[in-house]
C-alpha positions as CSV (number, residue, x, y, z in Angstrom):
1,X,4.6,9.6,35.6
2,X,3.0,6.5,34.9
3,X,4.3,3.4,32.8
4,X,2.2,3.8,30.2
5,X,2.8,7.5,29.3
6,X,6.4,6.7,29.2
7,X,6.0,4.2,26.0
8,X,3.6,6.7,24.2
9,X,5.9,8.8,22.5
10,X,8.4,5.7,21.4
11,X,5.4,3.7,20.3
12,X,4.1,7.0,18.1
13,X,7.5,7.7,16.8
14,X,7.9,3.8,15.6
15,X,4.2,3.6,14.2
16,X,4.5,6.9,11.9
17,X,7.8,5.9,10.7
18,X,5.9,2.3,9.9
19,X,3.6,4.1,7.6
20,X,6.7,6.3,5.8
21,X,8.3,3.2,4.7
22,X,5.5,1.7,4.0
23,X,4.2,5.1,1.6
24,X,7.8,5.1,0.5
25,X,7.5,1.1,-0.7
26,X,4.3,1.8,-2.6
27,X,5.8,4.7,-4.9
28,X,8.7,2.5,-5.5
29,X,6.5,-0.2,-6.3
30,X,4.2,1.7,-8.8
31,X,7.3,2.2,-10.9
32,X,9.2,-0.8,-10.3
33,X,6.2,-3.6,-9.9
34,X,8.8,-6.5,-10.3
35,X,11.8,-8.1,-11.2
36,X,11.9,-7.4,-15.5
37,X,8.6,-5.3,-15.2
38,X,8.4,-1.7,-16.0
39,X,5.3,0.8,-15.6
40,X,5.2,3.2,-18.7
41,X,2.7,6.4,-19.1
42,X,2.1,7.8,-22.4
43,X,-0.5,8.7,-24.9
44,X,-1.6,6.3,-27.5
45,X,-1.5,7.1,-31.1
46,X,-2.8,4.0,-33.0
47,X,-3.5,0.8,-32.6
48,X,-2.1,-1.7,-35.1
49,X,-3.8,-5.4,-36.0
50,X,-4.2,-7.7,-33.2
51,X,-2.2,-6.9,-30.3
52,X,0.4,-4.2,-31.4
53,X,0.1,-0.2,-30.4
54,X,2.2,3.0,-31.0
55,X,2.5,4.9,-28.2
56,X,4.6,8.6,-27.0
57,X,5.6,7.7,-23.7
58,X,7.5,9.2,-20.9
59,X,10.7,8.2,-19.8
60,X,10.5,4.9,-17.9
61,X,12.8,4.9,-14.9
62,X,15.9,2.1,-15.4
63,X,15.0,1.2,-18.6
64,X,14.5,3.9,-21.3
65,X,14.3,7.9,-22.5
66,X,10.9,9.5,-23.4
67,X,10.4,8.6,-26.8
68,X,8.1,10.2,-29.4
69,X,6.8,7.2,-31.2
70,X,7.8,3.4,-29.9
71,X,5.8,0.1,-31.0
72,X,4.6,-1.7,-28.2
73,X,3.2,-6.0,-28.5
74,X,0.8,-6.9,-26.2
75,X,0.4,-9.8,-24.8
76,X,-3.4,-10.8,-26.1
77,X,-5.7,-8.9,-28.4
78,X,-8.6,-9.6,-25.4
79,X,-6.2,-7.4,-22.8
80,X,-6.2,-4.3,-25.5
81,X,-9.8,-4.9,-26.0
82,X,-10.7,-5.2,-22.1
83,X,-8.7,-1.7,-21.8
84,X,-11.1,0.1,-24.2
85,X,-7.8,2.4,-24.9
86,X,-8.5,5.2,-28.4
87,X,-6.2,7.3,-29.7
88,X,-5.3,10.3,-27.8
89,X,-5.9,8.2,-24.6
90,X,-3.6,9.0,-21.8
91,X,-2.5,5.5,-20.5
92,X,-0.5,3.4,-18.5
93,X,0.9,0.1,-18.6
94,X,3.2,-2.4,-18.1
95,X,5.7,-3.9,-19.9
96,X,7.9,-7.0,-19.2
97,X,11.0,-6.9,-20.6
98,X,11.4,-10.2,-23.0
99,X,15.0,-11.0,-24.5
100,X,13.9,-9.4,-28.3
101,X,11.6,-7.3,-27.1
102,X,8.7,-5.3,-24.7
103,X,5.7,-6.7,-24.2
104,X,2.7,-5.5,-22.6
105,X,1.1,-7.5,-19.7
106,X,-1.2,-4.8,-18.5
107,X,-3.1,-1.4,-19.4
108,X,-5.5,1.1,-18.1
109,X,-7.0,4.6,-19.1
110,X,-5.7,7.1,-16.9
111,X,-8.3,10.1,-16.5
């Protein structure tokens, strides 16, 4: 058998288990995108002055319990705006967790 053949099946075996840790790193990392930063998924019931929104979310992995109603302060009035969120939206964001509060450093529209 030639040299080459015998490294095949090693060098397979080490590149799909490459791309498993690397598939399991991004699902970690969509719920846990750093240190203090949690990713929340919910539906969007108002939106309240400036930079403030009530939201039923999910439960939110290492920090909290689906809740039916929970305030939310974003960070700037220009990220909520950017968003283009409405009531009834389904949405997810992110929230970085402040000593008195939650705040919201990012949000999308999920379809």
């Amino acid at each position: 058998m030639p040299r080459a053949g015998r490294w095949a099946a090693p060098a397979l075996f080490l590149l799909l288990l490459a791309g498993f840790a690397a598939g399991i790193w991004g699902s970690y990392r969509a719920v846990f995108p750093g240190r203090g930063l949690y990713r929340v998924t919910g539906v969007l019931e108002a939106r309240w002055g400036e930079a403030m929104i009530l939201v039923k979310h999910d439960a939110v992995p290492g920090l909290m319990d689906e809740m039916p109603s929970m305030a939310f302060m974003v960070e700037s009035r220009e990220l909520l705006d950017r968003a283009g969120v409405l009531p009834g939206d389904r949405i997810r964001f992110t929230v970085r967790q402040m000593p008195d509060r939650l705040l919201v450093v990012e949000i999308q529209k999920l379809r």
